[in-house]
C-alpha positions in Angstrom: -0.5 4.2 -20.1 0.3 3.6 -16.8 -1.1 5.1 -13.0 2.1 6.2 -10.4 1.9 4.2 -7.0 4.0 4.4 -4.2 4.7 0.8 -3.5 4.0 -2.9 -5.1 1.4 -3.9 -2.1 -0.6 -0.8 -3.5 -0.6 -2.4 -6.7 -1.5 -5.7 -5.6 -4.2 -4.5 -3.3 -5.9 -2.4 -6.3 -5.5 -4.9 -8.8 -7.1 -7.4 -6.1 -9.9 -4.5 -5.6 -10.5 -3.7 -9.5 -10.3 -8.2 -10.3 -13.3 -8.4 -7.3 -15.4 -5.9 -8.2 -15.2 -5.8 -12.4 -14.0 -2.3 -12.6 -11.5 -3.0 -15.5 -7.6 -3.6 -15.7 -5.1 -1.0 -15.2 -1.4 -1.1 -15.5 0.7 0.2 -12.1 3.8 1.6 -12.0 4.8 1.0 -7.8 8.2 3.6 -7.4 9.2 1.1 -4.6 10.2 -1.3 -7.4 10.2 0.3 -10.6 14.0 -0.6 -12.5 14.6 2.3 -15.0 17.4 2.1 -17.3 19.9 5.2 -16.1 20.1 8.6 -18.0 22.9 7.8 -20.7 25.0 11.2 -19.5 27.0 11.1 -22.7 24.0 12.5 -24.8 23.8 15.2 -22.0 27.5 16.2 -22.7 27.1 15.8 -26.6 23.7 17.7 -27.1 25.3 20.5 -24.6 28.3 20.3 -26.8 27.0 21.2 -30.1 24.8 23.7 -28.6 21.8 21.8 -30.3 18.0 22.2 -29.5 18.1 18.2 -28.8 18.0 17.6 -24.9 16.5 15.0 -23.0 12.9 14.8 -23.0 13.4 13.7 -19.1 15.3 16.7 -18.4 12.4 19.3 -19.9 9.8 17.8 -18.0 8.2 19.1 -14.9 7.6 16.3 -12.4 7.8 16.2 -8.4 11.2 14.8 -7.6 9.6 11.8 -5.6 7.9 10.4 -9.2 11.4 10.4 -11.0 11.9 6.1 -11.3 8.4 6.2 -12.8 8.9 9.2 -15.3 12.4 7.9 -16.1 10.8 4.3 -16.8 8.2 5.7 -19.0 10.6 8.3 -21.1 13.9 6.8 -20.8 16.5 8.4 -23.2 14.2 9.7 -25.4 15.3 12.4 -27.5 13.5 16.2 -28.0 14.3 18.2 -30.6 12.9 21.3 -32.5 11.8 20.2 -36.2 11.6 17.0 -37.9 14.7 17.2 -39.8 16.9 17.4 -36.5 14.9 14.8 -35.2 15.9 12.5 -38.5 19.5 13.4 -38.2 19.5 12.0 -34.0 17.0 8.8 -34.9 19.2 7.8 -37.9 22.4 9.4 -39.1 24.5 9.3 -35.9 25.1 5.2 -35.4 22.6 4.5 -33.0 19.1 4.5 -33.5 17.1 6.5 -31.0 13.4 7.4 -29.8 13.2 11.2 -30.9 9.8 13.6 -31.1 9.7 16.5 -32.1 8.2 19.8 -30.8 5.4 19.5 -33.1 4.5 16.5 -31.9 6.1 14.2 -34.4 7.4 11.0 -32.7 10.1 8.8 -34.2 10.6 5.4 -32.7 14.1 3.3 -32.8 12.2 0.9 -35.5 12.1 4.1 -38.1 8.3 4.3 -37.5 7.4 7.5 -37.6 4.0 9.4 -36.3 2.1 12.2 -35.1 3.3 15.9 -35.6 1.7 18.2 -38.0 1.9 18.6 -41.9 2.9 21.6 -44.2 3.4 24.9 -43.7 0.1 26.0 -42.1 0.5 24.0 -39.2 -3.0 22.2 -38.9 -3.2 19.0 -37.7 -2.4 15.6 -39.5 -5.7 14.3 -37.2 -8.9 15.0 -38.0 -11.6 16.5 -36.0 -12.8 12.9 -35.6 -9.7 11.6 -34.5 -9.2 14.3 -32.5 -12.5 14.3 -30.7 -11.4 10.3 -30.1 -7.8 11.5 -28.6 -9.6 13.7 -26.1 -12.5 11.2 -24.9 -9.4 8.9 -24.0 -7.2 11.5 -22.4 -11.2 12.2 -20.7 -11.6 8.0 -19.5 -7.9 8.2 -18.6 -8.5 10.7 -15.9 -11.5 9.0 -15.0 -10.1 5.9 -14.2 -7.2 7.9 -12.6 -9.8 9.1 -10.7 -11.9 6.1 -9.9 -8.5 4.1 -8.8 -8.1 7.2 -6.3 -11.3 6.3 -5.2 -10.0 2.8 -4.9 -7.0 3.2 -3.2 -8.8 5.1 -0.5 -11.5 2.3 -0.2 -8.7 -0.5 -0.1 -6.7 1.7 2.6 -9.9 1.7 4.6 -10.6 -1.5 4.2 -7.4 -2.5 5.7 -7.3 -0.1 8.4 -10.5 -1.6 9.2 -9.2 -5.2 9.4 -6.2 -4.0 11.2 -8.8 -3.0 14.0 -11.1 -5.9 13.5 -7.2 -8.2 13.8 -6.4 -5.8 17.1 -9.8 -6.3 18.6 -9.2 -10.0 18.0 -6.1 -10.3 19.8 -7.5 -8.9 22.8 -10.9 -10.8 23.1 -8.4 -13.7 23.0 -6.0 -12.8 25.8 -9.6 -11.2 28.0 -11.2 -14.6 27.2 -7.9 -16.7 28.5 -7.8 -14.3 31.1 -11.4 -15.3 32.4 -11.1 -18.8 32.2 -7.9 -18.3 34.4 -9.6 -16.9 36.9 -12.8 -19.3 36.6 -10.0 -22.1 37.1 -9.0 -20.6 40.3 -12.1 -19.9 41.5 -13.5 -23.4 40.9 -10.4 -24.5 42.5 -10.4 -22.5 46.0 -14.2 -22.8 45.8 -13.2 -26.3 46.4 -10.9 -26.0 49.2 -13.5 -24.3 50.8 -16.1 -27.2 51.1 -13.3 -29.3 51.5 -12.5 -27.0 54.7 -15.9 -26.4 55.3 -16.7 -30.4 55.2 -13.5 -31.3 58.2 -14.8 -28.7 60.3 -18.3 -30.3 60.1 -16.7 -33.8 60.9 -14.5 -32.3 63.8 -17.4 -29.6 65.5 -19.2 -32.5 67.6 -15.6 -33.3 69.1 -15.0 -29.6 69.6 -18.5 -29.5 71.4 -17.4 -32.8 73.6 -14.2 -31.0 74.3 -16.2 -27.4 75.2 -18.3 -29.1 77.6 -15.3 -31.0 79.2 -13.4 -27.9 79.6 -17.1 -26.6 80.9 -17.0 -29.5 83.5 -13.5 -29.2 85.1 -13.9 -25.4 85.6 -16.6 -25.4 87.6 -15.1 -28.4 89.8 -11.9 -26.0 90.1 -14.0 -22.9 91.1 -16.0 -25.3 93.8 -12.6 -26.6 95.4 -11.0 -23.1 95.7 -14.8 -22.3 97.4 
């Protein structure tokens, strides 16, 4: 069992999430970076050719187009067929072994193993009530799980959004912060120039005075000659 992501960082970032907080492992199947092996096209053509019920199990699925690596990857060239003895003649008689199930259910890997289905003529189920009751509390945690990493991949996408703000804010405390210390280093220095200025005209205003009341002097002898 595997749960669909859309890329490998997803993955990461919820097995990260799930490691931290003790929820259980999971396995992720990221469609970014999933490899399937290719549909083998000649069992298309040769299935289509004899006009058997065989076909594809990939091809009778229902799936939205953007899961296909993922569905492919989990399904490969499997084989479906309508009743055991069809099934027997694709796994076995025809040179290759193959992965074939049945409509019934019965599932018939390459290594001749052969499971599932359902027995006789009266169609009731090789399982038991037990074992069925057991099949459907897993198929039951399954979707929990599926759920909970929902939940989780929501919580992760928050939590980076978050950062991604928290990072942003960052940045620009940073460039405000060199910014002020800019403009403290400019004021410090013309605060400087102005003592510095204030400081000369101190030293030069008793001259300026002399010089006033010179100036003072030789006007009024000026206006008392042209008298």
């Amino acid at each position: 069992d595997a749960i669909i992501v859309d890329t490998e960082k997803t993955a990461r970032d919820c097995i990260l999430y799930m490691r931290e907080h003790r929820v259980g492992t999971a396995t992720f199947l990221p469609l970014d970076s999933v490899k399937p092996k290719p549909i083998d096209e000649r069992l298309k053509a040769q299935y289509s050719a004899e006009r058997s019920s065989a076909k594809l199990i990939y091809d009778v699925l229902k799936f939205d187009s953007a899961l296909s690596p993922a569905v492919l990857f989990a399904v490969g060239n499997t084989v479906v067929c309508e009743n055991l003895s069809e099934a027997k003649h694709i796994a076995f008689d025809q040179g290759t072994r193959r992965k074939v199930v049945t409509q019934q259910g019965v599932l018939i890997q390459k290594s001749g193993l052969i499971s599932g289905g359902t027995s006789g003529g009266d169609g009731r189920s090789r399982f038991s009530d037990k074992r069925f009751e057991e099949l459907k509390q897993q198929r039951n945690k399954i979707i929990d799980q599926m759920a909970d990493v929902t939940k989780i991949l929501k919580t992760v996408t928050q939590e980076q959004n978050l950062k991604d703000q928290y990072d942003s804010l960052d940045v620009k405390i940073k460039h405000t912060t060199a910014d002020i210390k800019q403009t403290d280093d400019r004021l410090d220095r013309e605060s400087k120039l102005i003592k510095e200025y204030t400081d000369k005209l101190a030293q030069i205003e008793p001259e300026i005075t002399k010089k006033q009341k010179e100036l003072d002097k030789l006007n009024e002898q000026l206006t008392a000659k042209a008298d």
